[in-house]
C-alpha positions in Angstrom: -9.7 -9.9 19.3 -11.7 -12.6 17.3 -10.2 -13.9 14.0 -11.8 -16.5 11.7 -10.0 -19.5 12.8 -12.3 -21.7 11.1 -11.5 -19.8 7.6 -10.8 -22.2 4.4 -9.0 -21.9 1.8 -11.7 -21.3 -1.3 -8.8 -21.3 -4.1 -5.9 -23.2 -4.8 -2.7 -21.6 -4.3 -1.2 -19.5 -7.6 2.3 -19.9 -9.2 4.8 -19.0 -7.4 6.3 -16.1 -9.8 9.3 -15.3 -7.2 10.9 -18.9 -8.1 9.6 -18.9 -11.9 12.3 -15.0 -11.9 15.2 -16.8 -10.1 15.3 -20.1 -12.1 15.6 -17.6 -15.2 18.2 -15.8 -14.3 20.3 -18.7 -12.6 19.2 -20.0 -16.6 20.7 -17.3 -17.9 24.3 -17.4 -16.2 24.4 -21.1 -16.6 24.0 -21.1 -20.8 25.9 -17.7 -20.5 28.8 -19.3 -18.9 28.7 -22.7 -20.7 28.8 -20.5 -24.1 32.3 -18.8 -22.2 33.7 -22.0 -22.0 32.7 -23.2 -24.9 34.6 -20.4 -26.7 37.8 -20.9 -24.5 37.8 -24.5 -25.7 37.2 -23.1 -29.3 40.5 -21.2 -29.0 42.7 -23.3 -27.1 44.2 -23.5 -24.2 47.4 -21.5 -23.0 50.7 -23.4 -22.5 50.3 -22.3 -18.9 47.5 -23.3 -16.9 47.3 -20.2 -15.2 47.2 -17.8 -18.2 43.8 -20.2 -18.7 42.3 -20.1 -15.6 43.0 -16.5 -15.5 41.2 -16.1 -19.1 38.3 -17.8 -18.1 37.7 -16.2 -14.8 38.3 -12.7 -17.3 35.5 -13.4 -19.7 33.3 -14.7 -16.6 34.2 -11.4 -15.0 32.4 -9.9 -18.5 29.6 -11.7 -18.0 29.2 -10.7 -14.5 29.4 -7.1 -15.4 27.1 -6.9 -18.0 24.4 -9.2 -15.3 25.2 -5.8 -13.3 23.5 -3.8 -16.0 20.7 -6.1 -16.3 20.5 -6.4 -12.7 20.0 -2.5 -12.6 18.0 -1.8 -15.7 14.4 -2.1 -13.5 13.2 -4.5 -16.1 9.6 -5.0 -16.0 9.1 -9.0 -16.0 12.0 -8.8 -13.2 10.9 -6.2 -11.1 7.9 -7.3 -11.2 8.4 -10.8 -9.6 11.4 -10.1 -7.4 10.8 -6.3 -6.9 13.7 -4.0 -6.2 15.0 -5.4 -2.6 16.1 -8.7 -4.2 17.5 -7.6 -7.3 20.0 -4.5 -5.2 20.4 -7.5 -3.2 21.4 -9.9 -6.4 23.3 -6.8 -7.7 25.1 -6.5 -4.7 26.3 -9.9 -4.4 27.1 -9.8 -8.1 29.3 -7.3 -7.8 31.1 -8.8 -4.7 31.6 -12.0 -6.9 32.6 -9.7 -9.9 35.6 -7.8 -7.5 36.7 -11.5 -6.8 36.5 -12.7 -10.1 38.3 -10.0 -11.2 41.1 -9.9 -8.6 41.5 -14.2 -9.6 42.2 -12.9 -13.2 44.3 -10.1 -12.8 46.4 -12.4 -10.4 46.4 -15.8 -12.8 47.1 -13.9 -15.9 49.8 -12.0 -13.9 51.5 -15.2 -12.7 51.5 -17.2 -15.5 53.0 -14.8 -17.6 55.5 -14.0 -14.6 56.2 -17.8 -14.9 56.6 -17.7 -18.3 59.5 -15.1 -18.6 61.2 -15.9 -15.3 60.1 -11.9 -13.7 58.7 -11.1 -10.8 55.2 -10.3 -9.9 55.1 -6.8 -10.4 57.8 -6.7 -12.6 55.6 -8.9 -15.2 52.9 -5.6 -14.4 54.9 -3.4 -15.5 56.5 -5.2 -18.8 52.3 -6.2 -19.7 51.1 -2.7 -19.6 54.1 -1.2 -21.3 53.2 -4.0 -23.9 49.8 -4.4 -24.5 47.7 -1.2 -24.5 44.7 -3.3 -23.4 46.4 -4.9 -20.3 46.6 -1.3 -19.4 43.1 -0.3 -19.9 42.1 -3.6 -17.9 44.4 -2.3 -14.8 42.7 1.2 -14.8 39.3 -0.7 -14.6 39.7 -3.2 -12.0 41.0 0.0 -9.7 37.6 2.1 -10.7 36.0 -1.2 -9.6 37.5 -1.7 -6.2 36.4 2.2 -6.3 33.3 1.4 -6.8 32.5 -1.4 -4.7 34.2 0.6 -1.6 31.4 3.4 -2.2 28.8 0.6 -1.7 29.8 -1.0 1.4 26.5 -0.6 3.8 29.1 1.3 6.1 29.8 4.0 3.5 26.5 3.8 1.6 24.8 4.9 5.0 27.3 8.1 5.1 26.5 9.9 1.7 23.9 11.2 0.1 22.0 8.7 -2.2 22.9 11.4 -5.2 26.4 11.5 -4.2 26.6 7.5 -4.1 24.9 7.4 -7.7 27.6 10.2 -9.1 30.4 8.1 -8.3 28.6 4.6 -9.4 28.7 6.1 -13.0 32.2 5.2 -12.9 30.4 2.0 -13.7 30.3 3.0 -17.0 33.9 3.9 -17.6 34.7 0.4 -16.2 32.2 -0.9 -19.2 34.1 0.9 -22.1 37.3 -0.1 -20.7 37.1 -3.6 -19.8 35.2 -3.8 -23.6 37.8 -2.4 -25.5 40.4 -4.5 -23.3 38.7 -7.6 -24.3 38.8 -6.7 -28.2 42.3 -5.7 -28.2 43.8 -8.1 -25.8 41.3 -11.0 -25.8 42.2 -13.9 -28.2 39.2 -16.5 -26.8 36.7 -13.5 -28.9 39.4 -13.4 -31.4 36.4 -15.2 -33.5 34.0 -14.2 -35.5 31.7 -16.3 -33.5 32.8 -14.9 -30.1 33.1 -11.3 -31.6 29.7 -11.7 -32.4 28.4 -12.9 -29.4 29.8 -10.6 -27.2 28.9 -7.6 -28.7 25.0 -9.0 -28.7 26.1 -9.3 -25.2 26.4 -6.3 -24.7 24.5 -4.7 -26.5 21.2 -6.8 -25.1 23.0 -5.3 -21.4 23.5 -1.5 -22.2 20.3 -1.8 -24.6 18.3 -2.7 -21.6 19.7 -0.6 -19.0 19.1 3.1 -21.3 15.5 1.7 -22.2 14.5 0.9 -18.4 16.9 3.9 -16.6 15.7 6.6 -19.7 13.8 5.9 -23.0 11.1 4.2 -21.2 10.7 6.8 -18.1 11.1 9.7 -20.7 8.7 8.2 -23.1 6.1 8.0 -20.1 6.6 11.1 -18.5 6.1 13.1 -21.8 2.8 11.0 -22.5 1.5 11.4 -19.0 2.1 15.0 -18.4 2.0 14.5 -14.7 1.2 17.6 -11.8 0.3 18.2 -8.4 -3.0 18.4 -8.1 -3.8 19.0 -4.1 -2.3 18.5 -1.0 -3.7 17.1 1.8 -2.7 16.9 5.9 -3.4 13.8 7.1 -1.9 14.3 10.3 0.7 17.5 11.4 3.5 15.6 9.8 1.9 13.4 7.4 0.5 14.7 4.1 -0.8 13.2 0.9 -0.1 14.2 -2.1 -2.6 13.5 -5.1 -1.2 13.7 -8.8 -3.2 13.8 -11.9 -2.1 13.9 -15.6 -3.8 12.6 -19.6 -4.6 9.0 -20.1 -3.8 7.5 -16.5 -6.3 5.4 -17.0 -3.1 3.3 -19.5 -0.3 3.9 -17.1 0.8 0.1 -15.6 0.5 0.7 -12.5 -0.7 -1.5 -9.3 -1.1 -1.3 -5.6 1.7 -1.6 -3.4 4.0 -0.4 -5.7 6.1 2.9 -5.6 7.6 5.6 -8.0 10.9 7.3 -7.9 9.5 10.8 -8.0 10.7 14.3 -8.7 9.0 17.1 -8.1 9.8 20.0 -10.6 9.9 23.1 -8.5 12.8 24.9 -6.7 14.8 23.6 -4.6 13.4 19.9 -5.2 13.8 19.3 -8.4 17.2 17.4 -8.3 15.8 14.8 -5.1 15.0 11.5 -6.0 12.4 10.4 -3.7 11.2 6.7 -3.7 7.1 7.0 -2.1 4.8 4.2 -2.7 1.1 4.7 -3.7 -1.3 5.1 -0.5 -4.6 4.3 -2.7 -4.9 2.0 -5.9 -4.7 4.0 -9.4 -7.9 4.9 -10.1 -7.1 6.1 -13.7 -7.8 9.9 -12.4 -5.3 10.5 -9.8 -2.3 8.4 -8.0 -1.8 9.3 -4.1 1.1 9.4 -2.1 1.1 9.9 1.4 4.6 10.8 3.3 5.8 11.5 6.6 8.0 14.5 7.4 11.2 12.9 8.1 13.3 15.0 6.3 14.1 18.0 3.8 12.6 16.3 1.1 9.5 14.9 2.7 8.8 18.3 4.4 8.9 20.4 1.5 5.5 18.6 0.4 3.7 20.5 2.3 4.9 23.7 0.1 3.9 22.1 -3.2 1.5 24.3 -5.4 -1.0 22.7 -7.4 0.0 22.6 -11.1 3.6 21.8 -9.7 5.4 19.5 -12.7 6.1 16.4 -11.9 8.8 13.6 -13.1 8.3 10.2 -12.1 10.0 6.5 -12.7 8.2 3.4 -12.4 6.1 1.8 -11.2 8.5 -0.3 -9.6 8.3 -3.2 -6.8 7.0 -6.7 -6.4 4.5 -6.1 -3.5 1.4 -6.8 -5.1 -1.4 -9.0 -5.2 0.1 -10.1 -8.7 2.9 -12.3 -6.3 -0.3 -13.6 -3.8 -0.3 -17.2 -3.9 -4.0 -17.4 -1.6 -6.9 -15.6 -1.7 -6.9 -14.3 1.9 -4.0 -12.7 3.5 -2.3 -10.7 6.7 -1.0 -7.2 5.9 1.6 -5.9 8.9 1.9 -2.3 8.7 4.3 -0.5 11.0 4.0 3.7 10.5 4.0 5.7 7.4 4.3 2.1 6.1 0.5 1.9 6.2 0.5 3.7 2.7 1.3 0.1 0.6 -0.8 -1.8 2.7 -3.7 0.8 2.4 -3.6 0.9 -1.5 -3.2 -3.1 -1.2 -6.3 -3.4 0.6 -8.7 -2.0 -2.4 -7.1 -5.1 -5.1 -7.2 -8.3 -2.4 -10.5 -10.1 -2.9 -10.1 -12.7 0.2 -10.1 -12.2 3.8 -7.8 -9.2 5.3 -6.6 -8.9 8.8 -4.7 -6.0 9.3 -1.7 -5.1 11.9 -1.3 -1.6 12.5 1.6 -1.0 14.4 2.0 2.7 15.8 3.7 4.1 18.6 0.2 5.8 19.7 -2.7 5.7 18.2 -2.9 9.0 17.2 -0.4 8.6 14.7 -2.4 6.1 12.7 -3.0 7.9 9.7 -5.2 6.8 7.0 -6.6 4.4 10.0 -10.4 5.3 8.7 -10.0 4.3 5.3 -8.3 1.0 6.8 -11.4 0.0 8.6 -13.6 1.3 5.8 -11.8 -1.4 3.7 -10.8 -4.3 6.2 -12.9 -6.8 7.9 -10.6 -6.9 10.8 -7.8 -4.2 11.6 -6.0 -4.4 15.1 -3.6 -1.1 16.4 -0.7 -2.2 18.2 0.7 0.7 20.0 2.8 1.1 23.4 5.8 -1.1 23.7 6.9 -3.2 20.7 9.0 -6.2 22.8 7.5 -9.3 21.7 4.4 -8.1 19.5 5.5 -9.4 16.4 7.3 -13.2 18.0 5.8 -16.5 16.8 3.3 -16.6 19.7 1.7 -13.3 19.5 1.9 -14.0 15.6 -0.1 -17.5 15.8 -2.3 -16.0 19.0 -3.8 -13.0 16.8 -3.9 -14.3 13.7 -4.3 -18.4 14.0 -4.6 -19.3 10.5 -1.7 -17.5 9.5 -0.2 -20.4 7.1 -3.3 -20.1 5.2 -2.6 -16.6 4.4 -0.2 -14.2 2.3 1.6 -12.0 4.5 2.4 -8.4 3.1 4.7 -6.6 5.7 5.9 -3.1 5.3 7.3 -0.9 8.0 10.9 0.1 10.2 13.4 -2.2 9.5 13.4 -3.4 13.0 9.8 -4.2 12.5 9.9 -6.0 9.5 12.7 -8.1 10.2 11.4 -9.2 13.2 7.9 -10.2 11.3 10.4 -12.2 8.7 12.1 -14.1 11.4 8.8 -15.1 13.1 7.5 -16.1 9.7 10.1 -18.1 9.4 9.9 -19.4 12.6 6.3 -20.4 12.2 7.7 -22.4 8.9 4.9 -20.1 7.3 6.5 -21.1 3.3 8.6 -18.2 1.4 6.4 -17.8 -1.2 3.6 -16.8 1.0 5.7 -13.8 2.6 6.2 -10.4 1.2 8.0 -7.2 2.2 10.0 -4.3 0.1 12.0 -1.2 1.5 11.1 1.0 -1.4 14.5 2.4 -1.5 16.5 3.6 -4.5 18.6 1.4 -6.0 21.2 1.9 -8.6 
């Protein structure tokens, strides 16, 4: 295969948005947490050290929670630079910290009191929560937490349906309304006017944002959309494309590479949640999606009658030419993950080489409209050892550092295209891949 080793670089390398979205939120938890102990200092400290650790470490807990709202609220400016992979990843590790934090104040505040009135450990348990209603209310929310975080273990996450796993994270919100009302009737660091204050703009900037971006905002655009099935189409016998159409698409913010949580309205489907990215650019007259038939959900597509309703979120996801830092790029595809990089190919104005890894060429769907649109596409099929290492990276495309690289495809895949990257020191802000998973 030839590649254009002797391409340059015609434009200077753009912002790097990624970093720009983490140094805002690390922003955020730093003047969040300064303004915590701010407030502690305000108040005074306890007697006992540990009563003011364990205070501290509460109302950090409270900020932590409420970054789990934000974290989860698929805010636009967010989602748009980190795209849903990182922030479930941030969310995750958020709550890991917040089931720590939380543990560290239940046992400081626990202890110091215990210290305090010469009881034991769980003695001192029992004599808070008979004595302060909120101490009880706090106890009932750490358990639903340690509930919560359980259900989302990768081990347990893999086991249950993602509607199952999203029933028993609204438990989330119970924690919410009980830790809240804990802090207002046991909490004497917001026993201010000024700390009352701000933590109920706390809050309410958290659960503002999550029931705009989780259901005012998708309602809103659903209702002014009107979207429905408007033809089906077999790419292959078990890939088919979907096209949709609806009123003024033309105004709906949408870019290629990125995906919509959709629901089709018709029996038997209408409760699924199914994340699909779009497979061409939105054209203002129809978006496409194009799925394999891996399971009950997927397959059904084919049964979809035109006129079908439709209910879509989004568009979500961060794999876009918007994050491309230089003009010419390498897009890895690896199976029905073709559908991204196929819609990605109609907004990139530099070079394009294209990857198309299949496990035979005959299941390279959409492989026409790849070379329609590509300079240069390569299919990669038979055994996968070794096609994606450093070597066979740098061998088949040797400019490769002066390129983005968008990589979507199996798991297995992709990783092994991230470690190779990384390998080749090609820099993190020139390497992009999203799982287009729920999350949430």
């Amino acid at each position: 295969m030839t590649t254009t080793q002797n391409l340059t670089v015609a434009a200077q390398a753009r912002p790097d948005r990624r970093r720009t979205a983490r140094v805002a939120l690390l922003a955020a938890l730093v003047v969040n947490v300064l303004i915590v102990a701010a407030l502690v200092v305000a108040t005074g400290a306890s007697p006992n050290l540990l009563i003011t650790l364990g205070r501290i470490l509460g109302l950090v807990a409270g900020l932590l929670m409420a970054g789990q709202f934000l974290l989860i609220a698929r805010i636009p400016w967010l989602d748009e630079r980190l795209g849903m992979d990182r922030l479930t990843s941030y969310h995750r590790w958020n709550g890991i910290s917040l089931m720590w934090t939380l543990l560290g104040h239940v046992v400081l505040i626990v202890t110091g009191y215990a210290q305090l009135q010469a009881h034991s450990f769980f003695a001192e348990i029992v004599v808070l929560s008979d004595t302060f209603t909120g101490v009880l209310l706090a106890v009932i929310a750490f358990l639903l937490v340690i509930v919560v975080g359980a259900t989302s273990a990768r081990i347990a996450r893999r086991r249950m349906p993602y509607e199952t796993w999203h029933a028993i994270h609204l438990l989330t919100y119970a924690v919410v309304a009980l830790a809240f009302t804990h802090q207002f009737i046991s909490g004497t660091t917001i026993a201010s006017t000024g700390g009352r204050i701000y933590w109920i703009l706390l809050w309410a900037t958290a659960i503002g944002a999550l029931v705009s971006g989780r259901l005012i905002r998708p309602l809103l655009r659903n209702r002014r959309y009107q979207l429905r099935v408007a033809g089906i189409v077999a790419e292959s016998p078990d890939v088919v494309s979907v096209y949709i159409e609806g009123r003024n698409l033309h105004e709906l913010p949408a870019r290629a590479g990125q995906f919509f949580v959709w629901r089709f309205l018709a029996k038997g489907m209408w409760h699924r949640a199914n994340p699909f990215s779009l497979s061409a650019a939105p054209d203002g007259r129809y978006l496409r999606l194009t799925a394999k038939s891996v399971g009950t959900a997927s397959a059904a597509l084919r049964e979809l009658k035109v006129g079908t309703r439709v209910y879509a979120e989004g568009p979500y996801g961060a794999f876009t030419t918007a994050n491309q830092v230089h003009p010419h790029a390498l897009l890895i595809a690896g199976g029905v993950g073709v559908t991204p990089i196929r819609a990605l190919l109609e907004e990139i104005q530099g070079h394009v080489v294209v990857l198309y890894r299949v496990r035979d060429e005959r299941d390279a769907v959409l492989l026409d409209e790849l070379r329609a649109l590509a300079p240069v596409v390569r299919v990669l099929s038979g055994p996968a050892a070794g096609q994606f290492n450093p070597e066979s990276l740098r061998y088949m495309v040797p400019d490769i550092w002066s390129r983005d690289v968008f990589v979507c495809g199996p798991a297995a895949m992709t990783n092994a295209v991230l470690a190779s990257t990384r390998a080749l020191q090609v820099p993190d802000r020139q390497v992009h891949a999203e799982k287009f998973s729920l999350a949430g």
